[in-house]
LUMKE-997307 format. One record per residue (C-alpha): residue number from 1; residue in one letter; chain; x, y, z. Coordinates in nm, 2 decimals. Example, Ala and Ser with C-alpha at 12.3 -4.5 7.8 and 13.67 -1.06 7.14 Angstrom:
# LUMKE-997307
1 | a | A | 1.23 | -0.45 | 0.78
2 | s | A | 1.37 | -0.11 | 0.71
END
This chain:
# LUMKE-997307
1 | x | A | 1.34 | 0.85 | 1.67
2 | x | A | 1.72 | 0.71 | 1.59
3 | x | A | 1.71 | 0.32 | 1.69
4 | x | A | 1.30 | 0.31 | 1.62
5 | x | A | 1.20 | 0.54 | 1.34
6 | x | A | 1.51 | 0.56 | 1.20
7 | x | A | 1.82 | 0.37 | 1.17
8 | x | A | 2.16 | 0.44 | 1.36
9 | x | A | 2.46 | 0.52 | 1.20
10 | x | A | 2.63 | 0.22 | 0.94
11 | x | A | 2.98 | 0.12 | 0.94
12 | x | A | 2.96 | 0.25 | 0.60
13 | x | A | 2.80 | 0.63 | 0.70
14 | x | A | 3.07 | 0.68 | 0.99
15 | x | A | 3.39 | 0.56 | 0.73
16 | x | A | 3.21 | 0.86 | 0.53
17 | x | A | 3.22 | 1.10 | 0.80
18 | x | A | 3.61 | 0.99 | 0.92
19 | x | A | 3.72 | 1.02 | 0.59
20 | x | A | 3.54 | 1.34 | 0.53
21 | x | A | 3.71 | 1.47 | 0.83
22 | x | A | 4.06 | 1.34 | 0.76
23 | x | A | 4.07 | 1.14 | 1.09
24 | x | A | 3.92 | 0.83 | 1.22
25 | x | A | 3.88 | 0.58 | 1.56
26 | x | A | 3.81 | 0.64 | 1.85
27 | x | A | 4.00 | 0.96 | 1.92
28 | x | A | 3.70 | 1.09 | 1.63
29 | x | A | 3.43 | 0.98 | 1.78
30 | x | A | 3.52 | 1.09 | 2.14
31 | x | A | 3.53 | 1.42 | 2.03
32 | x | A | 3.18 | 1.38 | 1.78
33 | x | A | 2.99 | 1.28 | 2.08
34 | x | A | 3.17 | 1.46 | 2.36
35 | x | A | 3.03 | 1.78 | 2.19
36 | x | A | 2.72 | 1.67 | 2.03
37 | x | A | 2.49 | 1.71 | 2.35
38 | x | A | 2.48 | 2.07 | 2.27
39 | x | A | 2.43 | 2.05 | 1.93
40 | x | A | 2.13 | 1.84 | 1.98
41 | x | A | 1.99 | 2.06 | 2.26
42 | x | A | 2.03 | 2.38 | 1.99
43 | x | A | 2.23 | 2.56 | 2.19
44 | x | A | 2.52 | 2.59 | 1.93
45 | x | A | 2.42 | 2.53 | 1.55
46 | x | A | 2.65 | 2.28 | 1.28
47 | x | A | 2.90 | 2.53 | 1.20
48 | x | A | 3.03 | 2.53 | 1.56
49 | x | A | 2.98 | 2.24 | 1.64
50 | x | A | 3.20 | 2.11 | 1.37
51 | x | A | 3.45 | 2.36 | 1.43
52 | x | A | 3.43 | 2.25 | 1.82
53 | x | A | 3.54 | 1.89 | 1.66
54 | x | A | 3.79 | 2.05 | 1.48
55 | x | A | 3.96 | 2.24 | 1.77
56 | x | A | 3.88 | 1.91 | 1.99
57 | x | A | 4.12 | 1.67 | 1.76
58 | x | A | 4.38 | 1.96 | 1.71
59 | x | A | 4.26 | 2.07 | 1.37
60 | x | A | 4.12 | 2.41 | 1.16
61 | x | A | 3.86 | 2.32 | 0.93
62 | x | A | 3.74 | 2.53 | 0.65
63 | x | A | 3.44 | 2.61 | 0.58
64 | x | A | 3.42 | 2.38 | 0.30
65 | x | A | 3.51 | 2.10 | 0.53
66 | x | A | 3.27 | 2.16 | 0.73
67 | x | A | 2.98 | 2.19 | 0.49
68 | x | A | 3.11 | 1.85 | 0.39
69 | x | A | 3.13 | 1.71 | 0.74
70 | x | A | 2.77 | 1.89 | 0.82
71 | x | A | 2.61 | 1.69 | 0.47
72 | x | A | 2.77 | 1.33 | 0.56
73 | x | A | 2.64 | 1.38 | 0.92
74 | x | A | 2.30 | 1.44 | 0.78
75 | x | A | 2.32 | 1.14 | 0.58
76 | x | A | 2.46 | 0.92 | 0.80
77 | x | A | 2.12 | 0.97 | 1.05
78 | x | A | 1.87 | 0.97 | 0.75
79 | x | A | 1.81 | 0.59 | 0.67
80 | x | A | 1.46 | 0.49 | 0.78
81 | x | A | 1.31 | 0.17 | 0.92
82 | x | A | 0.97 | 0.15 | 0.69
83 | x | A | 0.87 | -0.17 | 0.93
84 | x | A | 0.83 | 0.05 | 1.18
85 | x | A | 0.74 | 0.37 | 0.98
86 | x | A | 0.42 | 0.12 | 0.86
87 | x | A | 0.34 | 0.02 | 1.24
88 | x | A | 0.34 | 0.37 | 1.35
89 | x | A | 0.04 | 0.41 | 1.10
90 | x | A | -0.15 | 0.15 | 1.20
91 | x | A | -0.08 | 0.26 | 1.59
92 | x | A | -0.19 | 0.61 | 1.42
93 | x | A | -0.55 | 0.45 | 1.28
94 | x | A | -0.61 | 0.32 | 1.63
95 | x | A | -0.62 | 0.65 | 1.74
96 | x | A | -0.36 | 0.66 | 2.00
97 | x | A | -0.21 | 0.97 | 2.11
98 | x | A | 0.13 | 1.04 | 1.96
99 | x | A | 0.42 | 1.20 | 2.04
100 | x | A | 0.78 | 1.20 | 1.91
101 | x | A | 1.08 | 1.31 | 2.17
102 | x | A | 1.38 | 1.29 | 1.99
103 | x | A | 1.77 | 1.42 | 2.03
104 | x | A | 1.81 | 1.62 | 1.72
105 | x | A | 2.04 | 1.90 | 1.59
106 | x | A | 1.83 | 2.20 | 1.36
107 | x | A | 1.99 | 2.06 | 1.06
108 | x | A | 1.86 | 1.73 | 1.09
109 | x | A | 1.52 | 1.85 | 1.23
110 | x | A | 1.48 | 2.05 | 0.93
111 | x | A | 1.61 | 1.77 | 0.68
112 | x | A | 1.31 | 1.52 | 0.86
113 | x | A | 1.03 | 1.78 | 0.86
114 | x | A | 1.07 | 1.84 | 0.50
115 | x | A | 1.09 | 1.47 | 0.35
116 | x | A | 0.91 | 1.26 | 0.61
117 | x | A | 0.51 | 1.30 | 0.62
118 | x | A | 0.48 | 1.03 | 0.86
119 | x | A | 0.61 | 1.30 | 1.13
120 | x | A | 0.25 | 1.42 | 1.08
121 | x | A | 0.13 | 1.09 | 1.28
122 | x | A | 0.27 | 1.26 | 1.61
123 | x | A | 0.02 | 1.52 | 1.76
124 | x | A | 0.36 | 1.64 | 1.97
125 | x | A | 0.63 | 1.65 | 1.84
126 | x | A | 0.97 | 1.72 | 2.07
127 | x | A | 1.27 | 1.78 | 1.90
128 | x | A | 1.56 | 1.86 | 2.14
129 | x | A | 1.70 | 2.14 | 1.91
130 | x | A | 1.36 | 2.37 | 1.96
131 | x | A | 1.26 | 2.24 | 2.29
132 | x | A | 1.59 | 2.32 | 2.46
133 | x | A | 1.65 | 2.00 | 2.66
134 | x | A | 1.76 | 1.63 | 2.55
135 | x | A | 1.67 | 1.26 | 2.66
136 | x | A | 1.79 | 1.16 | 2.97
137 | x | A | 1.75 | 1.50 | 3.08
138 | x | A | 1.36 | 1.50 | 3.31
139 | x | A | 1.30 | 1.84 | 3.15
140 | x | A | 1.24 | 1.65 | 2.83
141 | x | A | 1.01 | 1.42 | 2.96
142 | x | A | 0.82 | 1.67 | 3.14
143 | x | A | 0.76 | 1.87 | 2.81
144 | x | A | 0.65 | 1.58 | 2.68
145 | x | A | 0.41 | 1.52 | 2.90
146 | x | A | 0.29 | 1.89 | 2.94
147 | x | A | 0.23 | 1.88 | 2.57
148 | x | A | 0.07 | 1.58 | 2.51
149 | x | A | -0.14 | 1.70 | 2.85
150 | x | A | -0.12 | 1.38 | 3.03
151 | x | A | 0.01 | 1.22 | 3.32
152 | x | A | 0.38 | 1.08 | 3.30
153 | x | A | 0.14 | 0.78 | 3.46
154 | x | A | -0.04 | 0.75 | 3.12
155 | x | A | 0.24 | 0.74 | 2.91
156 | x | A | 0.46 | 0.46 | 2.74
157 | x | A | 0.77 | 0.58 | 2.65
158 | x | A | 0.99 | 0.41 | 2.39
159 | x | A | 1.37 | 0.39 | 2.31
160 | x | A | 1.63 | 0.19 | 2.15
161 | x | A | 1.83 | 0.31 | 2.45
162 | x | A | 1.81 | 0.18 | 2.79
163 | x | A | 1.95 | 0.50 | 3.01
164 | x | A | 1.74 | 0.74 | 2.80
165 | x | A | 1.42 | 0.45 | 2.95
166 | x | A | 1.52 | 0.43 | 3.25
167 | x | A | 1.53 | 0.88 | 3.28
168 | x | A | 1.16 | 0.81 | 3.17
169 | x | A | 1.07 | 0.57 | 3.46
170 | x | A | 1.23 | 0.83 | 3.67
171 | x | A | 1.01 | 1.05 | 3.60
172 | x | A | 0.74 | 0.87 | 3.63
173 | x | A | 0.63 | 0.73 | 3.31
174 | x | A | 0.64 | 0.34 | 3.16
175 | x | A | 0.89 | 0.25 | 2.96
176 | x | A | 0.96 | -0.01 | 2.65
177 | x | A | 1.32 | -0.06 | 2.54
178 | x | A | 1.27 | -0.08 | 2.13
179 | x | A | 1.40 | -0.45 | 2.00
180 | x | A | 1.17 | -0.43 | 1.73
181 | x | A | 0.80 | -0.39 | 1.59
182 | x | A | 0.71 | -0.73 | 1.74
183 | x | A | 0.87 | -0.71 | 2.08
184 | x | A | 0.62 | -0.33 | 2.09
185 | x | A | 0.35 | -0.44 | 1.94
186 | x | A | 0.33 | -0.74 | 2.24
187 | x | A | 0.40 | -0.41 | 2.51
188 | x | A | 0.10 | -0.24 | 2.34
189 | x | A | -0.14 | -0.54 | 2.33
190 | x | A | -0.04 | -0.61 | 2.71
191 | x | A | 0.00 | -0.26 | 2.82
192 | x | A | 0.28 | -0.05 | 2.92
193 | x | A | 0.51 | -0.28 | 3.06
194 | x | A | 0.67 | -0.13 | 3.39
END
């Protein structure tokens, strides 16, 4: 979803989230990704994972801080593309089969599922948080596939990211590394390009 759907992080959203947190650089963001795989798989929920940030940079945050830190985070991923929100719709009306895989932590799941209808386009939707796996793992592909009940052979996968494509050719399916609408719409029109 982040890098297609949705946009990535600004400049502007991560000075947020440093200065919420009362440190910055890299040393911040080694730890805020280091830890994040779990968060997005669900295994530990914002609290913790915050406070795992904390502990990681040598820090106790309050709970305060990290209701703060848990807000600006949410922010910082909710920014959506409406070019490509509006060519998922028309993709929708052609009647393709949809699905939505996504590396997601419950908060942000639930922030999306309340405010975003065009999540309704996607007749699966895998969000790593509920599903129990994350992209590049092949368990998430392979739910994917199970719940759109196809082949990995009849499915295009698309990502901004190039490992989390590359974990989808693995397993078996094609794969379209997202530059934008046009550069997908072309892959559709042509077929999934391998």
């Amino acid at each position: 979803m982040f890098g297609v759907l949705a946009r990535v992080q600004s400049p502007q959203s991560q000075a947020l989230i440093e200065r919420t947190a009362g440190v910055s650089g890299e040393r911040f963001w080694d730890a805020y990704w280091s830890l994040r795989p779990p968060y997005d798989r669900g295994d530990v929920q914002g609290p913790a994972y915050w406070k795992g940030v904390g502990e990681r940079l040598g820090m106790s945050l309050t709970g305060g801080q990290v209701d703060d830190l848990i807000a600006a985070d949410l922010a910082s991923w909710s920014e959506i593309d409406q070019e490509s929100v509006d060519f998922l719709a028309e993709v929708a009306r052609r009647g393709l089969r949809l699905g939505l895989l996504s590396n997601i932590p419950e908060e942000l799941a639930a922030h999306y599922e309340a405010t975003q209808d065009w999540l309704g386009h996607f007749s699966v939707v895998g969000l790593s948080c509920r599903i129990g796996s994350a992209k590049p793992e092949p368990a998430a592909y392979e739910w994917c596939s199970r719940e759109l009940g196809l082949s990995a052979q009849e499915i295009l996968f698309v990502d901004d990211r190039s490992d989390n494509v590359r974990a989808a050719r693995e397993v078996g399916m094609h794969g379209h590394v997202f530059t934008g609408v046009g550069a997908l719409a072309a892959a559709l029109e042509e077929g999934a390009d391998g």
